[in-house]
C-alpha positions in Angstrom: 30.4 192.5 169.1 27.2 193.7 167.4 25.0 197.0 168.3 21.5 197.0 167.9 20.5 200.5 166.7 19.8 202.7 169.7 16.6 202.9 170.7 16.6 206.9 169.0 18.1 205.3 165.9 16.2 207.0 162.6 16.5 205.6 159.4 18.2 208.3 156.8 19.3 210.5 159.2 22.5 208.9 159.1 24.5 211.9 160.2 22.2 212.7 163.5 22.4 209.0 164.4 26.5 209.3 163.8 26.5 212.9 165.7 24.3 211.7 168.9 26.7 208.2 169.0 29.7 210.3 169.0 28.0 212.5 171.8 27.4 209.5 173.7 30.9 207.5 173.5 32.3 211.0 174.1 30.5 211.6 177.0 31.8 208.2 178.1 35.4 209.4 177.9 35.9 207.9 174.3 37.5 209.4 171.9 35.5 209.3 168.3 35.6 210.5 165.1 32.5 212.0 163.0 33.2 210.3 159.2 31.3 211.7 156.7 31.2 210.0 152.9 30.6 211.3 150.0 32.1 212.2 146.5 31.9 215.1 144.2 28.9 213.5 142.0 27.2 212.9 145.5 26.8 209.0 144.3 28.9 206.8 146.5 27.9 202.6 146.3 27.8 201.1 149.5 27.1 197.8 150.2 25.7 195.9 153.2 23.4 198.7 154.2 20.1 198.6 155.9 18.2 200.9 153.1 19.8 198.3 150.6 16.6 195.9 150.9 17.1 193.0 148.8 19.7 194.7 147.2 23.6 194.0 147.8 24.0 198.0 147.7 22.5 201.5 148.1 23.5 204.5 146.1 24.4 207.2 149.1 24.6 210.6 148.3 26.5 210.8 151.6 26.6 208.4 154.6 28.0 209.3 158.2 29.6 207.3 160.8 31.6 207.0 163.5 35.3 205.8 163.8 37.7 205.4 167.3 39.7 202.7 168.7 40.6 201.4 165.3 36.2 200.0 164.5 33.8 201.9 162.3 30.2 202.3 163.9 28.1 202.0 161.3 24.4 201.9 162.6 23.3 201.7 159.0 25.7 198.3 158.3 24.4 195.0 158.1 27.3 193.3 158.7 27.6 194.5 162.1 28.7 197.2 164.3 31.0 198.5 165.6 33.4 196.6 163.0 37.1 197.1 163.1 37.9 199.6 160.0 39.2 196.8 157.2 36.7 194.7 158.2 33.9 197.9 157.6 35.7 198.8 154.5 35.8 195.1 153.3 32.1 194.8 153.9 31.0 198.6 152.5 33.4 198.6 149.5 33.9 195.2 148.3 35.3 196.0 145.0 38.4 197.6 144.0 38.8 201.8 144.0 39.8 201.7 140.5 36.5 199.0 139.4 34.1 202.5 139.7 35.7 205.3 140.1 33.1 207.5 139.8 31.0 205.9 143.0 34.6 205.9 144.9 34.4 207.6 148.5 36.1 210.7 149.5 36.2 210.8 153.5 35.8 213.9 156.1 37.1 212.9 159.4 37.0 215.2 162.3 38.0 214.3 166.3 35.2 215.1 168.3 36.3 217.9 170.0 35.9 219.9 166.3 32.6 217.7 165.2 30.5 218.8 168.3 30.7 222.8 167.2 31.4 222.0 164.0 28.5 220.3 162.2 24.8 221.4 162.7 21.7 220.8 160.6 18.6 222.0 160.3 17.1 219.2 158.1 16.6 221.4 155.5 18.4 219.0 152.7 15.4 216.2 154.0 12.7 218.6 152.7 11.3 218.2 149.1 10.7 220.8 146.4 7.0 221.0 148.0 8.3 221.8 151.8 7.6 218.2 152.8 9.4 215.8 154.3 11.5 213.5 152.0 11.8 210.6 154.8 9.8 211.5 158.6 12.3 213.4 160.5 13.6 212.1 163.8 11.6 213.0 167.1 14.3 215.0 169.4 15.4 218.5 168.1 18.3 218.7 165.2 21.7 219.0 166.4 21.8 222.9 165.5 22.8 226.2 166.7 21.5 229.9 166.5 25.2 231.4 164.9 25.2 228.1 162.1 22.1 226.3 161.4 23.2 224.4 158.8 27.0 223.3 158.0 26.2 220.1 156.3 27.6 221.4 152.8 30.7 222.6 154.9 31.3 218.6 155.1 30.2 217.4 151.6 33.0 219.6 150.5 35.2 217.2 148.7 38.1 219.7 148.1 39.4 222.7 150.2 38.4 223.8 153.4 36.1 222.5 155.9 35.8 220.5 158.7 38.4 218.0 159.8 40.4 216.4 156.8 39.8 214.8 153.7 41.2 211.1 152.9 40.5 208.5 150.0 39.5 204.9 151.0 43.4 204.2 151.5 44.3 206.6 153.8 41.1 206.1 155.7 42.0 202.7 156.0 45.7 203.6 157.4 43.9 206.0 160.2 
């Protein structure tokens, strides 16, 4: 099965697109996971991504998506979504863990029930050194809150505390 982007989709706002999915499938009685990418140089090589172009990969400095019932939704994937996780991972990270070590993932996984409190943002990382906007921000309000406007580092933490758990690409892949 393939999923169009939803009609509120917005290109590199990856973990809005991720946090208002989750929303939805939760809201349907699913059960999902907010997965957020990233590694402690902030340079993680995907492949088969929309912002990719011509290109077979982008250079993410994080990427979000969602994960439940054994798929990855990945709005940003061109090789389809939802996809079950080996089949995302085969796609995203063709190459082995050890080939570029320094572009390897480190994932943040939190159930929903933790993600929906748990991660707000404000947008401020999508604003340049000027106070402009890096890419146009998304039309319906940020997924924030008064007490924590911003917890987006909390989940590029790639030791230590923070939201939900950390996992390399292998334990990702076992669940």
């Amino acid at each position: 099965m393939r999923l169009d982007p939803p009609p509120d989709y917005q290109p590199y706002y990856c973990e809005e697109n991720a946090w208002r999915l989750a929303q939805r499938l939760a809201a349907q009685g699913h059960a999902p996971e907010l997965v957020i990418l990233t590694n402690a140089q902030r340079q993680v090589l995907v492949f088969a991504q929309r912002a990719a172009g011509a290109a077979p990969y982008v250079v993410w400095d994080y990427h979000a998506v969602v994960r439940f019932a054994g798929q990855v939704w990945d709005l940003d994937c061109t090789a389809g979504c939802p996809l079950p996780t080996a089949a995302w991972v085969s796609a995203c990270f063709p190459y082995p863990p050890d080939r570029w070590p320094e572009y390897a993932p480190v994932f943040r996984v939190a159930p929903w029930a933790e993600a929906a409190t748990a991660f707000t943002t404000d947008r401020r990382h999508m604003r340049g050194p000027d106070g402009g906007w890096l890419q146009p921000p998304p039309p319906w309000a940020p997924p924030t809150r008064p007490d924590a406007p911003h917890t987006l580092p909390d989940w590029l933490r790639t030791q230590g505390d923070g939201p939900g758990r950390l996992c390399t690409l292998a334990e990702f892949c076992a669940g």
